[in-house]
C-alpha positions as CSV (number, residue, x, y, z in Angstrom):
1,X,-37.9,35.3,28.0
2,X,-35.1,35.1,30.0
3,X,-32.6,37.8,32.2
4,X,-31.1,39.2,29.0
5,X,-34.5,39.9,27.6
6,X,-35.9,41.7,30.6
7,X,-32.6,44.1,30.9
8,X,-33.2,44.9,27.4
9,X,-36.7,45.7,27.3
10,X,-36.1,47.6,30.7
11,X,-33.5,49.6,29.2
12,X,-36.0,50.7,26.4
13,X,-38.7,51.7,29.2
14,X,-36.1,53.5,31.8
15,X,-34.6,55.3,28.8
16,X,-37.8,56.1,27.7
17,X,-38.7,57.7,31.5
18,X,-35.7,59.3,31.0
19,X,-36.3,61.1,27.5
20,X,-39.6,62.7,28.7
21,X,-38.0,64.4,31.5
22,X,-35.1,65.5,29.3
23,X,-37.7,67.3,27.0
24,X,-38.4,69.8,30.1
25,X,-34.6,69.6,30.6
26,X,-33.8,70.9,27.0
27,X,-35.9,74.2,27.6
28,X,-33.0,75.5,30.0
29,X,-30.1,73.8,29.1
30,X,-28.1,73.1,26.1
31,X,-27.2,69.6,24.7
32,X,-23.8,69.4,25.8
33,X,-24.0,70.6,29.2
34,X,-27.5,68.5,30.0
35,X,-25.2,65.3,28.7
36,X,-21.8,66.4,30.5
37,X,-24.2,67.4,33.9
38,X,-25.7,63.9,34.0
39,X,-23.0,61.9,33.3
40,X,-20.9,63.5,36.2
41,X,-24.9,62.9,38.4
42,X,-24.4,58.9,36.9
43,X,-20.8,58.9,38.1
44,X,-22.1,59.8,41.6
45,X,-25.1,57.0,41.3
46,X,-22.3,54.3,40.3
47,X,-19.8,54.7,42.6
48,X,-21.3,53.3,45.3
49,X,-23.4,50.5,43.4
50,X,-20.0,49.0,42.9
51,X,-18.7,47.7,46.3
52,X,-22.4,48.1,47.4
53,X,-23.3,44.9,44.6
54,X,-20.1,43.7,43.1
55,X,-18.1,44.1,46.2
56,X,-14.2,45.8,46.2
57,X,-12.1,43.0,44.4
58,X,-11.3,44.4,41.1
59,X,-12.0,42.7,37.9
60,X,-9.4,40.6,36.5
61,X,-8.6,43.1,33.0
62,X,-5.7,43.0,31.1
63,X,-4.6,46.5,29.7
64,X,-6.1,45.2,26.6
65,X,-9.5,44.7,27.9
66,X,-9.1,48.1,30.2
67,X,-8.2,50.1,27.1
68,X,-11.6,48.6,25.0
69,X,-13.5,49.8,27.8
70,X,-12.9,52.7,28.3
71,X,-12.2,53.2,24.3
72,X,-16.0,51.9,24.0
73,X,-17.3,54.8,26.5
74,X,-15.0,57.5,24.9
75,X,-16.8,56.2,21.5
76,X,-20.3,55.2,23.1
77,X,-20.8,58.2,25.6
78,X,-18.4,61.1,24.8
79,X,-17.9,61.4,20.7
80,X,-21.1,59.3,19.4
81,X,-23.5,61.5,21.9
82,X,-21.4,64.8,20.5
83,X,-22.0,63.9,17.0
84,X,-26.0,63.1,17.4
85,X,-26.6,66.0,19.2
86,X,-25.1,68.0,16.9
87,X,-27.0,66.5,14.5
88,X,-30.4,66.5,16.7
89,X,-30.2,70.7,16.3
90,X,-29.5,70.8,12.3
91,X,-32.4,68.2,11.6
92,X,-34.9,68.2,14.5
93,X,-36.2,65.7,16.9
94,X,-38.6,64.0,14.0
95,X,-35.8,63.3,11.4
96,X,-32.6,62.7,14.2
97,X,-35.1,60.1,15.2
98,X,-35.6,58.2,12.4
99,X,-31.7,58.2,11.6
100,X,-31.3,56.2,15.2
101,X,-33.8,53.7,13.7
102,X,-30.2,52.3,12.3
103,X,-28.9,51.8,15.5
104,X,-30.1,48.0,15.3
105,X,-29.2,47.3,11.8
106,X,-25.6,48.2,12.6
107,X,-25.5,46.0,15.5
108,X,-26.8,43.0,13.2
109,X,-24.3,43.7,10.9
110,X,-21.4,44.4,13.3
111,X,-22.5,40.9,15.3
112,X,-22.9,39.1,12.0
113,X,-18.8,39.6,11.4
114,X,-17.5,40.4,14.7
115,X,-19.4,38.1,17.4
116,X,-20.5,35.0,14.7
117,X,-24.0,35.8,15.5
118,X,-27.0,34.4,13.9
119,X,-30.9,35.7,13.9
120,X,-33.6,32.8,13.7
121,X,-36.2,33.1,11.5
122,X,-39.2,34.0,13.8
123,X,-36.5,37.1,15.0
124,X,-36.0,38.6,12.2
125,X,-39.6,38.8,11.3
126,X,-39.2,40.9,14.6
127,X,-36.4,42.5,13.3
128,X,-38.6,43.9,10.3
129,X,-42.0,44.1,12.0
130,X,-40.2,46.6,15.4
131,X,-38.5,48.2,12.5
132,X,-41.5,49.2,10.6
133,X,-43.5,50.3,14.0
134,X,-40.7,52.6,15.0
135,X,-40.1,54.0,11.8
136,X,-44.2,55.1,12.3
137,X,-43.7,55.9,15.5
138,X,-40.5,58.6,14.8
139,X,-41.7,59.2,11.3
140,X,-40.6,62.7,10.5
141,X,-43.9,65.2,10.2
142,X,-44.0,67.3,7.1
143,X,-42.9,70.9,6.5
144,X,-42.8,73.3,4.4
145,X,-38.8,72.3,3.9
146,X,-38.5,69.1,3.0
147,X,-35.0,69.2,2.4
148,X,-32.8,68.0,5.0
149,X,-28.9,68.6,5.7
150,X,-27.0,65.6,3.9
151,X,-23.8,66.6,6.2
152,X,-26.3,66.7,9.5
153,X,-27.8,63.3,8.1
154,X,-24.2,61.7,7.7
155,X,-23.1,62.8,11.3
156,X,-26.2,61.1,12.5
157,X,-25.7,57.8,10.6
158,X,-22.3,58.1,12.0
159,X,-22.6,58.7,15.7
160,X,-25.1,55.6,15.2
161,X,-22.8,53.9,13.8
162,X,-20.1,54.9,16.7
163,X,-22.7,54.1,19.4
164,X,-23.6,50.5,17.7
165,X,-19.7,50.0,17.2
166,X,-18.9,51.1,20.9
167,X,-21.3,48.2,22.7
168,X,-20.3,45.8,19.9
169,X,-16.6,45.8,21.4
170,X,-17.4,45.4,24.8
171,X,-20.1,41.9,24.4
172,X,-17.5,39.7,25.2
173,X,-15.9,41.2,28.4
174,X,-19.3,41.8,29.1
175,X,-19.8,38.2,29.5
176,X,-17.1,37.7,31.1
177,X,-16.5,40.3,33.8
178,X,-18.9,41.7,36.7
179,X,-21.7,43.9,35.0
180,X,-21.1,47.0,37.3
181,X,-17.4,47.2,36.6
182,X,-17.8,47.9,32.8
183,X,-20.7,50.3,33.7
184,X,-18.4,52.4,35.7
185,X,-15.4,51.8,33.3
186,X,-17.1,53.0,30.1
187,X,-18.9,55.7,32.2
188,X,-15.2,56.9,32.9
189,X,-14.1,56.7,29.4
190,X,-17.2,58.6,28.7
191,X,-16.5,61.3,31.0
192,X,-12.8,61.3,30.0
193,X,-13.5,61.5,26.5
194,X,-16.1,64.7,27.2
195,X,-13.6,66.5,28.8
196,X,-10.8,65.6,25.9
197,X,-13.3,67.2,23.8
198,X,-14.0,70.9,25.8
199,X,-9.6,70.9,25.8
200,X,-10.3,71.1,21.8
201,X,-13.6,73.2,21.3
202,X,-13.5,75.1,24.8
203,X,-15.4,74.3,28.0
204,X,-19.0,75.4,28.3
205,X,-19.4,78.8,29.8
206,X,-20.5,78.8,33.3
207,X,-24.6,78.3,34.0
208,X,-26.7,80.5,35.9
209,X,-28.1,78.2,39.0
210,X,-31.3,79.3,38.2
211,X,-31.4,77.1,34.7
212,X,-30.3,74.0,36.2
213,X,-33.6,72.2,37.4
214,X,-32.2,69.7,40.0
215,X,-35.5,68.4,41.1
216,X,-35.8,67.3,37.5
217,X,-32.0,66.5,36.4
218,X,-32.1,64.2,39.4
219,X,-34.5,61.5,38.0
220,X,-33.8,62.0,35.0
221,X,-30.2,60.9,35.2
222,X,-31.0,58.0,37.8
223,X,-33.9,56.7,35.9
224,X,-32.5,57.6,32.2
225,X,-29.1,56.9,32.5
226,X,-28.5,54.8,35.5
227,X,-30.9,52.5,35.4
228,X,-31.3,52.5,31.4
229,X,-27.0,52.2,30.8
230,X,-27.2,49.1,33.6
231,X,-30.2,47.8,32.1
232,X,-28.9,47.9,28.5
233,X,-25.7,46.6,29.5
234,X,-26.9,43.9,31.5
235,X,-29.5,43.1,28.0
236,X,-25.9,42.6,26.0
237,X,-24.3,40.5,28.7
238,X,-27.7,38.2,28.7
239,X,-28.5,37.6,25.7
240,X,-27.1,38.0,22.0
241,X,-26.2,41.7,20.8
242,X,-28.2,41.7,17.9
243,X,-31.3,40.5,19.7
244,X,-31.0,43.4,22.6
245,X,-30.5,45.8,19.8
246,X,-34.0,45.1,18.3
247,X,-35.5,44.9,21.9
248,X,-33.9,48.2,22.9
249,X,-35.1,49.6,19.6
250,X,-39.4,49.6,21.4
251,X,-37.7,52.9,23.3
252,X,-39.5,54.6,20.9
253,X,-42.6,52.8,21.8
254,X,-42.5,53.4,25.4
255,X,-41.7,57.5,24.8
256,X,-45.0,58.1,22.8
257,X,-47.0,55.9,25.1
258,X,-45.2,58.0,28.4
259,X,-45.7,61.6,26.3
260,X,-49.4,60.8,26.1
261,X,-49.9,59.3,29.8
262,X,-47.8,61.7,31.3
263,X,-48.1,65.3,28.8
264,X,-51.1,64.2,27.3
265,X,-49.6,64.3,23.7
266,X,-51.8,63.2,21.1
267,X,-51.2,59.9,19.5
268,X,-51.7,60.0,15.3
269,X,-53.5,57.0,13.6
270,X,-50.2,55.8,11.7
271,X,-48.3,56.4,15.3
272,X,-50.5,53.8,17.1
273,X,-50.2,51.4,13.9
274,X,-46.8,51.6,14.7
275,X,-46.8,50.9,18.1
276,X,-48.9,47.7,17.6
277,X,-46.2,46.5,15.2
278,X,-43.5,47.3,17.1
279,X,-45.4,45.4,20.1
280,X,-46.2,42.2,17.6
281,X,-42.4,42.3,16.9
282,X,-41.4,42.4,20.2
283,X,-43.6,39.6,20.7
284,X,-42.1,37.7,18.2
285,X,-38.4,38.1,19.2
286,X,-39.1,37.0,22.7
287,X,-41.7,33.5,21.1
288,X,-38.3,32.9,19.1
């Protein structure tokens, strides 16, 4: 297993931290101000990472690179987020989820034409196996509509698609350039890109203080977006896109396994069937 393996499975488990405190989050505050709030909290976090890790000589980007960077975290952070949260209110949490289960797919696809990547055998059997486990694990419950939005399911696939295109375009100055710089470069675009956004559809009306939980928002933003965005960054720059994809995808794993240690949610039978396959595919990608 080596360093890019580690980042990306890290990634899954900070992110997954992360989600379980944004649950309690999203009693008091709406989607688009919980994401704009802890970007800006991120932006504070990074700042002094920079010099504190990668020192003050900036990285050697051309305006071409610059502009992909910051284009991936206008795309990555600002419109993809948007567009599944949007998405996350028409369908619910159960259905929203299973849409981001083709977060990895695109990233195979996008890898396959874009980076010249290839999967081994013994990897995709983890492909399919994680797959299968996470589509148990997110599988939407049943209702008495079982109907859902086609235009809040195509808005999903899309700001998956957006999110999947967004990290695709950055692998190879990834690579190439110090991790932290392209953290803080595509958190800028991100922030940019959110604030391009409330100039066209209006800027959130002001918050009482009273529904902004700092002691929460706090961690929640260092442990599911700091150390989650280094993390899953870091996974990319390690090791191949398509393989951090899959390994990013046991997220799902790690957030039913936190709910039930931490809220004491109930696991279901098919829920813990998936988590074992997810965990055998897992296994295999990192054997391969």
């Amino acid at each position: 297993m080596g360093l890019g393996e580690i980042f990306a499975l890290a990634s899954a488990l900070a992110w997954a931290l992360g989600v379980v405190l944004y649950r309690r989050l999203g009693e008091t505050l709406p989607p688009l101000a919980l994401n704009f709030f802890k970007n800006l909290l991120v932006l504070g976090f990074v700042l002094p990472t920079v010099p504190l890790l990668s020192g003050f000589a900036l990285p050697r980007l051309g305006a071409a690179e610059l502009a992909i960077c910051l284009l991936s975290g206008m795309l990555g952070i600002a419109l993809a987020d948007t567009l599944y949260f949007r998405a996350l209110n028409r369908l619910g949490a159960s259905r929203a989820g299973v849409i981001g289960n083709f977060y990895s797919p695109f990233v195979i696809v996008l890898s396959y034409l874009f980076l010249a990547e290839r999967l081994a055998p013994l990897q995709i059997a983890g492909f399919f196996l994680v797959s299968m486990g996470v589509f148990l694990v997110g599988r939407p419950e049943r209702s008495g509509n079982g109907h859902a939005d086609l235009g809040a399911v195509l808005t999903g696939m899309f700001s998956i698609f957006l999110m999947a295109a967004a990290i695709v375009m950055v692998k190879r100055i990834l690579e190439a350039q110090p991790l932290l710089w392209i953290v803080l470069l595509r958190l800028l675009g991100g922030i940019l890109g959110m604030l391009l956004i409330f100039v066209f559809t209006g800027f959130p009306r002001p918050l009482p203080a009273s529904r902004i939980r700092w002691s929460l928002l706090i961690p929640a933003a260092f442990v599911g977006q700091y150390l989650s965005m280094i993390f899953w960054l870091g996974g990319y720059k390690h090791t191949q896109a398509s393989v951090a994809a899959i390994l990013n995808e046991s997220s799902s794993v790690f957030i039913v396994l936190l709910a039930w240690l931490m809220l004491g949610e109930r696991v279901a039978t098919l829920t813990a069937v998936g988590i074992v396959l997810s965990l055998a595919g897992i296994a295999c990608m990192l054997l391969a």
